[in-house]
C-alpha positions, 0 to 999 in steps of 0.5 A, spaced: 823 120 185 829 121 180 828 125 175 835 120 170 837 113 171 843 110 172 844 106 165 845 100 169 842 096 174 843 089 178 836 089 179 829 093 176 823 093 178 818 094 174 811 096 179 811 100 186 804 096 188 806 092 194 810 086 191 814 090 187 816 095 194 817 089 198 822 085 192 826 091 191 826 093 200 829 086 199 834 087 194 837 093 195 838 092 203 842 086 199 846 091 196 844 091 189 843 097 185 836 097 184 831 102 181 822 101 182 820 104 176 812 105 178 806 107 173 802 108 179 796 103 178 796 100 184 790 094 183 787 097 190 787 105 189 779 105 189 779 101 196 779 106 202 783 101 206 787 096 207 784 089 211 788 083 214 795 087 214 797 085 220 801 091 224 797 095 219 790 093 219 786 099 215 791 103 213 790 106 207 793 103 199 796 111 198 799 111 205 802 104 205 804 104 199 808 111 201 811 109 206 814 103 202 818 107 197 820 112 203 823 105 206 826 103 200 830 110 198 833 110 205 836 103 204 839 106 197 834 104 192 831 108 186 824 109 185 821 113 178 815 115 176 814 112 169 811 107 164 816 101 161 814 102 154 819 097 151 823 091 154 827 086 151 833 081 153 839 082 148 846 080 147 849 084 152 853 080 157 853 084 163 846 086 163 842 083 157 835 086 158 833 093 156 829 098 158 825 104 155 820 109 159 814 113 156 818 119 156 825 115 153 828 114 159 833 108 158 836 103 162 839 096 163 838 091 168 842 084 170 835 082 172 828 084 172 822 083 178 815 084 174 810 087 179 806 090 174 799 087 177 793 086 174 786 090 172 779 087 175 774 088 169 767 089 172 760 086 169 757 090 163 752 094 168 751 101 170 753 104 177 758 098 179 764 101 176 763 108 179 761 103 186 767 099 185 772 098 192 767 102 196 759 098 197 762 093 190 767 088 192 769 081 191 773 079 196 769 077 203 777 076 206 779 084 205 771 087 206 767 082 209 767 084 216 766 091 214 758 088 210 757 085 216 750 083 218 748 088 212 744 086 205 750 084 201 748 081 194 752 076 189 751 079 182 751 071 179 755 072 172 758 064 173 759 059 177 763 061 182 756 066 185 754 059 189 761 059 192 760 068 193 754 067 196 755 061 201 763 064 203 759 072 204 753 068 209 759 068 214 759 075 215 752 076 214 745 073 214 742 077 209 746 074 203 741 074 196 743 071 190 741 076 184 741 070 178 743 076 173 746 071 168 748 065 171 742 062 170 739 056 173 742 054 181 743 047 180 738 043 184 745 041 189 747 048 190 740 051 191 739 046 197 744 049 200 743 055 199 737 054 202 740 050 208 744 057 209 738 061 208 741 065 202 735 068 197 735 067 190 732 072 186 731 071 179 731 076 173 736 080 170 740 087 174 739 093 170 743 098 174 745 100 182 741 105 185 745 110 189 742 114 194 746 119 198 752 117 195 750 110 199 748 103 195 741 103 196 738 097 191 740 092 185 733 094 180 731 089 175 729 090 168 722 088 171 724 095 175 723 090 182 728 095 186 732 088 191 734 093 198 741 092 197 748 095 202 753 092 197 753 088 191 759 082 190 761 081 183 766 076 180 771 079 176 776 078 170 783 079 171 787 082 166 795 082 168 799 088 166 803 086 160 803 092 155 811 094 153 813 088 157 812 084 149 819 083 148 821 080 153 816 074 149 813 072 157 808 066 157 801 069 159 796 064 160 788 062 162 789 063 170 787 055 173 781 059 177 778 060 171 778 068 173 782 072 168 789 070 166 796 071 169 803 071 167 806 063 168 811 063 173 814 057 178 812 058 186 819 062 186 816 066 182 821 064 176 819 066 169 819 062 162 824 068 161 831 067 164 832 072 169 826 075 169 821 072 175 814 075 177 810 077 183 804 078 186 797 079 182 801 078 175 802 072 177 797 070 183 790 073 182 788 072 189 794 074 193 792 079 198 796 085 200 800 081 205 801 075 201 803 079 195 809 083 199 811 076 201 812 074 194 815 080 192 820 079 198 821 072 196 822 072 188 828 077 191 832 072 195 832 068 189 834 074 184 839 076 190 842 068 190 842 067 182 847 074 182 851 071 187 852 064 183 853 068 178 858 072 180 861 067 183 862 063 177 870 063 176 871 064 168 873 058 164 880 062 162 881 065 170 
């Protein structure tokens, strides 16, 4: 990691989660001087293994993501282990956009890629957290085949649990969906939970018992214990933003309905000039792989936006 910045940059980067690495291995393999500054949050961090990364499945996030900045420093680019406490766009004409780290680095930029991610906030209910990305999930495409065939139970907290419970029954016959706090199952939806031969338990879930460091059972507030191997839960996305205000990027309700997001084009191109987005920031969803896709492709129109640029010939030439 590099202890000083250089003053400027074609491109920064800010996030080193897998987005952020691949935009920046595209960028600096086009020869732009460019700098990752990475706070080291990586949404994953708590999971043991990467899933459905081909060439890589099971790969654990620390070492992907190692290797990932090893690839991107052997082509020329930068990497810093920090946290952007300030950045604004300015009246610079070569690079307008200003960078401050915790530690009072700075630096300036032509360009930025935000890959900063998002925080899944949990349910308010004991032992999820502490299970979180271990024997409490969310995503049946990254863990699903790791519950299968075992007791899996939905903690029903919205709407969207029907749609967990009937997506999870595809790995395992034993799916139970824990009423919690969503209420009532509408008549529509408990036919075909039936139909799929999915339980609906009633009440709400106290706590998770753990035995032997294992998910054992999902307890009542009547104290009735549901065997259970994992819980599936619904989580509410925060994207990363903090010391980014500056920079007066949009950062609206997600269409899903499952958090909020940073607004951005399919190109990743922001409501700020200059600046564009990738990954979890911007695509609540994106599995590792979508979400290195994305940071690559935010870079090739980072890389033609600067080449446009400095093709421009000026009016007084």
């Amino acid at each position: 990691m590099t202890a000083t910045l250089d003053p400027r940059h074609d491109v920064v980067v800010i996030g080193g989660g897998a987005a952020g690495l691949s935009g920046a291995l595209t960028l600096a393999r086009a020869r732009w001087r460019t700098l990752v500054v990475d706070a080291g949050e990586p949404r994953n961090a708590p999971a043991g293994a990467v899933h459905g990364l081909l060439g890589r499945e099971g790969v654990s996030p620390a070492d992907l993501l190692a290797t990932g900045r090893r690839e991107v420093q052997a082509v020329g680019g930068e990497i810093v282990a920090g946290r952007v406490v300030g950045a604004v766009r300015d009246d610079d004409p070569t690079h307008p956009f200003h960078l401050t780290l915790a530690d009072g680095r700075t630096t300036r930029a032509r360009r930025l890629l935000v890959a900063t991610g998002l925080v899944d906030e949990l349910p308010a209910v004991p032992g999820l957290a502490e299970r979180w990305g271990r024997d409490v999930l969310h995503c049946p495409f990254c863990h699903g085949y790791e519950v299968r065939d075992r007791r899996v139970g939905v903690l029903a907290t919205g709407p969207h649990a029907v749609r967990q419970a009937l997506l999870f029954r595809q790995w395992t016959a034993h799916v139970t969906l824990l009423a919690h706090t969503a209420g009532d199952v509408a008549p529509d939806d408990a036919a075909r939970l039936a139909h799929r031969g999915v339980a609906v338990v009633p009440g709400t879930v106290a706590r998770l018992d753990v035995v032997d460091d294992a998910l054992h059972a999902a307890v009542l507030d009547d104290g009735t214990s549901v065997p259970l191997d994992a819980v599936v839960v619904a989580t509410t996305s925060r994207v990363r933003t903090a010391g980014l205000e500056g920079l007066g990027l949009e950062v609206a309700p997600h269409p899903s309905g499952a958090g909020e997001h940073l607004v951005a084009d399919p190109h990743g191109a922001t409501t700020v000039p200059g600046v564009r987005v990738a990954g979890n920031a911007t695509n609540l969803a994106a599995q590792v792989g979508q979400a290195a896709a994305e940071g690559a492709w935010a870079a090739a129109q980072l890389t033609m936006e600067l080449i446009e640029e400095d093709s421009t010939v000026p009016a007084d030439a």
